[in-house]
C-alpha positions as CSV (number, residue, x, y, z in Angstrom):
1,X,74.1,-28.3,21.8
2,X,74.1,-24.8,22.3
3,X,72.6,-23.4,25.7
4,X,69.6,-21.6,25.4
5,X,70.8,-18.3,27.5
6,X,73.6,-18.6,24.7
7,X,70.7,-18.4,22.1
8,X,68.4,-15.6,24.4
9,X,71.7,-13.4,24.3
10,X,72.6,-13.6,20.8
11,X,68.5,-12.6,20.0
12,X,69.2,-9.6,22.7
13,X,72.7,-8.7,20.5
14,X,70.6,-8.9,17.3
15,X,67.3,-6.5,18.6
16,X,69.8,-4.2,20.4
17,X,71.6,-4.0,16.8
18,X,68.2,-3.3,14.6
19,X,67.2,-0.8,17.4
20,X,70.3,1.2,17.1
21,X,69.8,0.8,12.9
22,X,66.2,1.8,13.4
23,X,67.1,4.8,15.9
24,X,70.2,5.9,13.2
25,X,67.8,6.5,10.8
26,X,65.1,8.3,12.7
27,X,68.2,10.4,13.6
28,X,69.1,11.3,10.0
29,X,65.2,11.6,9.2
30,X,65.0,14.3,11.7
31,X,68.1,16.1,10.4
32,X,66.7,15.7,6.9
33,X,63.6,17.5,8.4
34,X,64.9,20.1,10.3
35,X,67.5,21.3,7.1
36,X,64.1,20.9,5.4
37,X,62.0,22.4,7.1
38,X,65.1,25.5,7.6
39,X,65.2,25.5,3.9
40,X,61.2,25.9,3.7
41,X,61.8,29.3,5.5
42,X,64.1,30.8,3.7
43,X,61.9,30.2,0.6
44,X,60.8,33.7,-1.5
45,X,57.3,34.7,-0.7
46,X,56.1,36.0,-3.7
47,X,55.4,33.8,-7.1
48,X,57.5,36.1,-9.5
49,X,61.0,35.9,-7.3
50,X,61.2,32.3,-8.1
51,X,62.5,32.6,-11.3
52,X,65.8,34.8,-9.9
53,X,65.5,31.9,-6.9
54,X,66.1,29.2,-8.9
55,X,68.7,31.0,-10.5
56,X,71.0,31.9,-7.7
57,X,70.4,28.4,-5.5
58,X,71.9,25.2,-7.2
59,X,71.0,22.7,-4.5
60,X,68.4,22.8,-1.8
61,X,71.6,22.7,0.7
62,X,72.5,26.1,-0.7
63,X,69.8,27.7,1.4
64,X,71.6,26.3,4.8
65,X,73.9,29.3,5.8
66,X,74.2,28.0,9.1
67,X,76.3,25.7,7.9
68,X,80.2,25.1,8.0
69,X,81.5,25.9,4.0
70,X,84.1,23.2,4.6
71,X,83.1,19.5,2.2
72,X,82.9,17.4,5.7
73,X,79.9,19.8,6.8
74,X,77.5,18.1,4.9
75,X,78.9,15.0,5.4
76,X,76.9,12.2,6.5
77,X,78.5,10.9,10.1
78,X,78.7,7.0,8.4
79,X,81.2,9.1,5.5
80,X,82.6,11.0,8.3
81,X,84.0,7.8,10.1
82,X,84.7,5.8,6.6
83,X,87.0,8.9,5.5
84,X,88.4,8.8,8.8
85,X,89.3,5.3,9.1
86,X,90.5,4.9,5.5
87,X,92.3,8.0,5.4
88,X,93.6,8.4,9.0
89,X,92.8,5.6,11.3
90,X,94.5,2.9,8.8
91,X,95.1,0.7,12.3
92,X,91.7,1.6,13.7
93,X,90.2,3.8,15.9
94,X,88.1,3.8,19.0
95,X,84.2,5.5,18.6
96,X,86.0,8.7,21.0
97,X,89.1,9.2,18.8
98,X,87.0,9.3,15.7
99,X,84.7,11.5,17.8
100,X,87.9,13.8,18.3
101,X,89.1,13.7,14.6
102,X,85.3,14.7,13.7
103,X,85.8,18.0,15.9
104,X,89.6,18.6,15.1
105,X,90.1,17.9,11.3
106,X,86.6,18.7,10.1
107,X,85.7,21.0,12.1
108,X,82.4,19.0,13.3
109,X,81.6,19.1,16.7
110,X,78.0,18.9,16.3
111,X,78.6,14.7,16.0
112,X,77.0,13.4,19.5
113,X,78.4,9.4,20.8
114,X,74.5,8.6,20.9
115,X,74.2,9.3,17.1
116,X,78.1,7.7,16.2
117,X,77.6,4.1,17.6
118,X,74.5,3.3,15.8
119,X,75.9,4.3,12.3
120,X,79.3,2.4,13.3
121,X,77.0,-0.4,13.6
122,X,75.0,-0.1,10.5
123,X,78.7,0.1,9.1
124,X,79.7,-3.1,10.4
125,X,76.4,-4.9,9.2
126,X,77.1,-3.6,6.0
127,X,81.0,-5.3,6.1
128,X,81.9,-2.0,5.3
129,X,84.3,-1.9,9.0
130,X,84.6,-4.7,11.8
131,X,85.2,-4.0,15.5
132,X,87.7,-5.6,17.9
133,X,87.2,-4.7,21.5
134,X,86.7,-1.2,21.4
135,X,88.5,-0.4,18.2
136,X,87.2,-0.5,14.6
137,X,88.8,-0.8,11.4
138,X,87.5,-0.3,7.8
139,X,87.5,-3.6,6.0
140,X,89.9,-3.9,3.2
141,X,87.2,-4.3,0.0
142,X,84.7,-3.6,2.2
């Protein structure tokens, strides 16, 4: 029979988990709204410039200057540490060493530990990577 502290802590493990899901994707709902809200700005302010507008930007994204020209700039940080552990990582990685790779190989050092952990979780609810100690590994057909 399984004690109930056992029980209590796994329900603790299992809130704590949702609440890092839930806070991961506030996170990327306020960087959605802040590129959006960037993008809004930078919109023509007359009626008869949107025709050359809408011929000179492709994707809403192409209104974000401010942003690195390199592919991992856009990035989402779960594709960040997929590509990483796939491509680099192929033993695993600890959340600071991906942290590092982030900065040194893609040139993205605007990825926080707050904002990593929670989508390395969401990762590992999704099977997509599992977690031994403090390292974690991409799941093979995951």
């Amino acid at each position: 029979m399984e004690k109930i502290s056992h029980i209590v802590a796994a329900h603790i493990r299992k809130v704590e988990e949702q609440l890092a899901a839930a806070r991961a994707r506030v996170t990327a709902l306020e960087v959605e709204l802040a590129n959006a809200k960037r993008a809004q700005e930078n919109l023509p302010d007359d009626e008869e410039t949107v025709e050359l507008f809408e011929e000179t930007v492709t994707e809403p994204t192409d209104l974000l200057a401010s942003e690195p020209a390199n592919s991992h700039a856009r990035m989402s940080i779960k594709a960040l540490a997929l590509e990483a552990l796939k491509t680099h990582f192929r033993e695993g990685a600890t959340a600071v060493e991906l942290l590092e790779h982030f900065s040194k190989a893609y040139g993205r050092k605007d990825v926080p530990r707050t904002s990593l952990s929670p989508q390395l979780t969401i990762l590992k609810n999704e099977g997509k990577i599992n977690r031994e100690g403090l390292i974690w590994r991409i799941v093979e057909n995951g």
